[in-house]
KEKE-3310 file (N, C-alpha, C; in steps of 0.2 Angstrom, whole numbers, plus 5000, padded with zeros to 4 digits):
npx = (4334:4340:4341:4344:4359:4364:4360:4369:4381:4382:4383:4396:4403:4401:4408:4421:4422:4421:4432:4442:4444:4444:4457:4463:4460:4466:4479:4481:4480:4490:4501:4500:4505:4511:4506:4515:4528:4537:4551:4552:4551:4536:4520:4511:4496:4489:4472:4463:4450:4449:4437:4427:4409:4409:4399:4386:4381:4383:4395:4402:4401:4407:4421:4421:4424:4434:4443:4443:4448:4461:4466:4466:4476:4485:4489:4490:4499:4502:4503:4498:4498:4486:4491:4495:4488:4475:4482:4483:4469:4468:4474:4468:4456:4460:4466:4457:4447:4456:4458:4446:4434:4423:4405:4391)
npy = (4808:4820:4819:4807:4806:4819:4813:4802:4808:4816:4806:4801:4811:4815:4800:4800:4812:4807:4798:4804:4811:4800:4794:4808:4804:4794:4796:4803:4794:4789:4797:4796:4791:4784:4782:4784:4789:4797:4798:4788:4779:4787:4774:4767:4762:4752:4758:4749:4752:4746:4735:4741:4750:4766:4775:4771:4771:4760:4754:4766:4763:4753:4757:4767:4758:4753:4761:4763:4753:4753:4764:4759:4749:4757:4763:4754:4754:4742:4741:4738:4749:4761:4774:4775:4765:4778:4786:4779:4780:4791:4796:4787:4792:4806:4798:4794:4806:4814:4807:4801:4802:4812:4812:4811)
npz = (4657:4660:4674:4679:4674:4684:4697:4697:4695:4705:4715:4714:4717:4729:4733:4730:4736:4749:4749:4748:4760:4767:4764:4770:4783:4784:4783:4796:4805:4804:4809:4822:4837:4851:4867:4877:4871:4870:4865:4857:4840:4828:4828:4817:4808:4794:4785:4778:4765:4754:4751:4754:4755:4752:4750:4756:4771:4780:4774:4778:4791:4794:4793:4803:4814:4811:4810:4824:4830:4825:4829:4843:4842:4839:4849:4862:4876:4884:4895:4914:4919:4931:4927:4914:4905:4907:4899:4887:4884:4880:4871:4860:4860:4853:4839:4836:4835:4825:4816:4811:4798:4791:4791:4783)
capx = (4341:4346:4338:4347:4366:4363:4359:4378:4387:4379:4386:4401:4405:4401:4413:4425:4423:4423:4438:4450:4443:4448:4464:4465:4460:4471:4486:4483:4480:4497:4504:4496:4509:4509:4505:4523:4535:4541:4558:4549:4546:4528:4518:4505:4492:4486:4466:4461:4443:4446:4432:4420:4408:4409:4393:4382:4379:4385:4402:4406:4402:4415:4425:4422:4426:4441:4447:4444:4453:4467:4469:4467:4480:4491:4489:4491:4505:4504:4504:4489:4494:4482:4491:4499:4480:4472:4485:4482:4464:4467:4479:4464:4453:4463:4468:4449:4444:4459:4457:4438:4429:4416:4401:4389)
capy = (4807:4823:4818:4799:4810:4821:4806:4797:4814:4817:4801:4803:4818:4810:4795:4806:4817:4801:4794:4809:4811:4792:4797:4812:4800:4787:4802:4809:4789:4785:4801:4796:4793:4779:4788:4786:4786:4804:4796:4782:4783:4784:4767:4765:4756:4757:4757:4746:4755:4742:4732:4746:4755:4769:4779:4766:4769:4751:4754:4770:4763:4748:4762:4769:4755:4749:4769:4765:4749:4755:4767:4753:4745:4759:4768:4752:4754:4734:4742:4738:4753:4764:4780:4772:4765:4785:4790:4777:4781:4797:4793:4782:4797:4809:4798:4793:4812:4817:4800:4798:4804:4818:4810:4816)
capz = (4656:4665:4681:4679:4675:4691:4702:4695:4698:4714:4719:4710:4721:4738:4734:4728:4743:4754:4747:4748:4768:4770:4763:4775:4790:4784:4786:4801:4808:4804:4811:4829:4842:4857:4873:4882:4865:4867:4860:4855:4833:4829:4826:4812:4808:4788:4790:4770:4762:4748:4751:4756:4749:4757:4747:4759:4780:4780:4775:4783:4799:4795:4790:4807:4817:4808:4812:4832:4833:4822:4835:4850:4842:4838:4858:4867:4878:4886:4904:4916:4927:4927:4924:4906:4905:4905:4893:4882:4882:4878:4863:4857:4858:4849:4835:4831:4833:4820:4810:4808:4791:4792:4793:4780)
cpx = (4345:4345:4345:4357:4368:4364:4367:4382:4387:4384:4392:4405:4406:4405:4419:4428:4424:4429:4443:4448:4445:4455:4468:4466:4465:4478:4487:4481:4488:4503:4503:4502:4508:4511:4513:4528:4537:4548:4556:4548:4540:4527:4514:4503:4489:4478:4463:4454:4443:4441:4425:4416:4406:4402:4387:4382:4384:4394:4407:4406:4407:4420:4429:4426:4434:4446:4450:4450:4459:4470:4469:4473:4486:4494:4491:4497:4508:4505:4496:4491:4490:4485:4492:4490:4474:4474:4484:4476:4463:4469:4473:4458:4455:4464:4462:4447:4450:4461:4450:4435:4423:4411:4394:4380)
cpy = (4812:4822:4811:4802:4815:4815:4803:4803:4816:4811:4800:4808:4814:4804:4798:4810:4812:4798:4797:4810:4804:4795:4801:4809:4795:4791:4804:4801:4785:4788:4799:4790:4788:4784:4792:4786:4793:4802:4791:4784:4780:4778:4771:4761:4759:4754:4754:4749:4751:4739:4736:4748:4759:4777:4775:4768:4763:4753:4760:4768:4758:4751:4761:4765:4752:4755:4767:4757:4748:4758:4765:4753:4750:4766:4761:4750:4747:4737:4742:4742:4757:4771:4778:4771:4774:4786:4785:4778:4786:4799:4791:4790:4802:4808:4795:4799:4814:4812:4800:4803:4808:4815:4816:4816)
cpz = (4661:4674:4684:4680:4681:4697:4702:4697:4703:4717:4717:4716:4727:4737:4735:4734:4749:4754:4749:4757:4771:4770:4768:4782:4793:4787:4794:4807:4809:4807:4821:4832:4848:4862:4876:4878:4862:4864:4856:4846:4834:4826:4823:4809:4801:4792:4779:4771:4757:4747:4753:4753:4751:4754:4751:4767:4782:4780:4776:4788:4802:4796:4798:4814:4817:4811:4820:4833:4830:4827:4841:4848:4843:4845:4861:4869:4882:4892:4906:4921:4924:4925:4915:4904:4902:4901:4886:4877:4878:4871:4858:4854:4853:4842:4831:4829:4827:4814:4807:4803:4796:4789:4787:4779)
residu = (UNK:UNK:UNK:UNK:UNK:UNK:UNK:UNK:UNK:UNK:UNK:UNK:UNK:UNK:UNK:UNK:UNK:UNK:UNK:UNK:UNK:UNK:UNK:UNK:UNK:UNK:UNK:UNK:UNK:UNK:UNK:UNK:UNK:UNK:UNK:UNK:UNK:UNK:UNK:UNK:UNK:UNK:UNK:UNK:UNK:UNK:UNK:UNK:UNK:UNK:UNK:UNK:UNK:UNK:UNK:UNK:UNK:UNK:UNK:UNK:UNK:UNK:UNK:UNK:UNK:UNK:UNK:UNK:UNK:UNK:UNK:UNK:UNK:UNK:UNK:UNK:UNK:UNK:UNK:UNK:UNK:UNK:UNK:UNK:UNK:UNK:UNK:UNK:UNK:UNK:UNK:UNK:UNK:UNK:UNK:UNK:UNK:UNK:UNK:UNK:UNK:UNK:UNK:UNK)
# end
């Protein structure tokens, strides 16, 4: 029984500790900025964990995906030159690294 109560708390923690990391990811996802929109307000993209089960490989990696094209969406400046282009990639970069969950 204490082995079985461990096991449940244990995961218990890691959901928990998953959850509040979404949370944060989801915060610093929605703060993220479209490359060229120094006057511009910021865009956001919400990023839904409803359906996840994010104590599984499986549904953080949805997780993770869902993060990167949140952040497509929410960088793409609709210019095919290429300077707007780099910077948008760069946007996209930044807003995965200070959006994407700590990997455990």
């Amino acid at each position: 029984m204490f082995a079985s109560t461990f096991t449940t708390a244990s995961t218990a923690r890691t959901v928990i500790g998953t959850i509040g990391t979404v949370f944060c990811a989801g915060l610093c996802l929605l703060t993220a900025t479209a490359p060229a929109a120094a006057a511009e307000a910021p865009r956001a993209q919400l990023v839904s964990v409803a359906d996840l089960n994010l104590a599984h490989p499986q549904g953080r990696n949805a997780l993770d995906a869902r993060i990167r094209q949140a952040a497509r969406t929410v960088c793409d400046n609709g210019s095919g030159d290429l300077r707007a282009r780099a910077e948008a990639a760069r946007c996209v970069r930044a807003a995965i690294a200070s959006a994407a969950p700590i990997k455990g």
